[in-house]
N, C-alpha and C positions, 0 to 999 in steps of 0.2 A: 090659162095659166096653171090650172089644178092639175091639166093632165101633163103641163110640160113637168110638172113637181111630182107625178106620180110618176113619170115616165122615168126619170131621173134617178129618183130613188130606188122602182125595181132595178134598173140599171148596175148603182152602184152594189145594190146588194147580192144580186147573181154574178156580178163579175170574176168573186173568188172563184166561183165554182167552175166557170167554164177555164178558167187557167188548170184547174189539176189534173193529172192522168188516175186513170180509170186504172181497179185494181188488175186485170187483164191484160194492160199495157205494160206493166210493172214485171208480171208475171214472163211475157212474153221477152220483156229485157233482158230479166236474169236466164230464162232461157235462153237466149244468144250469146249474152256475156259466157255464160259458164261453159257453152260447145263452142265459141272461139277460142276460148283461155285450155281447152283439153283439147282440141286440136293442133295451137300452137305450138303446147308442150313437145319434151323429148321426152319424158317421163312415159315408162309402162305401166299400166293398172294405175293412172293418173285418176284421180280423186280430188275435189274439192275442200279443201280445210276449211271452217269456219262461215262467216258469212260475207260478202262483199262488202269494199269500202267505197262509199258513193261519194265524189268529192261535189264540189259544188262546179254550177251549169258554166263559171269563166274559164273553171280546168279543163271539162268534159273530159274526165277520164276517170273510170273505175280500176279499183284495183282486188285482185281475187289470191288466194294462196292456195295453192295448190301439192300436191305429194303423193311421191309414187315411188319407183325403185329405176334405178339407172341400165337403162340397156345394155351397155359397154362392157365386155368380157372384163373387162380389167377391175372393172366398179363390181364386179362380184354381188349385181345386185341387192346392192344396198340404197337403204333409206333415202332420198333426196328430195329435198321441196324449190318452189319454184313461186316466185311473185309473178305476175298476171298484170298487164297495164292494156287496159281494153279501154279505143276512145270511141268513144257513144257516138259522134257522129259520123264516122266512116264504119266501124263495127270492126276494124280490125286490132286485133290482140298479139303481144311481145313479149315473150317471158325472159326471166333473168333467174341464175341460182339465187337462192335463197335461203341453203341449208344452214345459217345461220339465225335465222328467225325461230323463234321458239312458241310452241302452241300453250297456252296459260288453259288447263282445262279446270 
């Protein structure tokens, strides 16, 4: 009985820990999210804005903001930004203008 009651309680008490990702895995995410989300883009000399928005695991979808200057002869190479919808579990990334959003520095 003592050891079903130790047993039990290592149990619940390492449980948290085997649920978290390791800081390497995290690293490894944001690396993917962020070279799917600049290769998505239309944007040139496309740059990352800010930090990533991590929704939660029912949405599975990050979101990144991004900004750079518009290719288009007509867009005379101006300023343009772009939201980023990257879903975690397939890894592919969609962007949409966003030169509406404004950067709060």
């Amino acid at each position: 009985m003592k050891y079903l009651t130790r047993t039990l309680c290592l149990t619940l008490l390492l449980s948290p820990l085997a649920q978290a990702s390791s800081e390497a895995a995290w690293q490894q995410h944001d690396e993917n999210l962020q070279q799917a989300c600049v290769q998505a883009s239309g944007l040139k000399a496309v740059k990352v804005v800010g930090k990533p928005i991590m929704y939660d695991d029912s949405v599975g979808y990050d979101a990144l903001l991004l900004e750079g200057r518009y290719p288009q002869k007509h867009m005379k190479n101006q300023l343009g930004r772009e939201l980023c919808l990257y879903q975690r579990q397939s890894g592919k990334a969609v962007v949409s203008e966003a030169d509406q959003l404004r950067v709060v520095k």
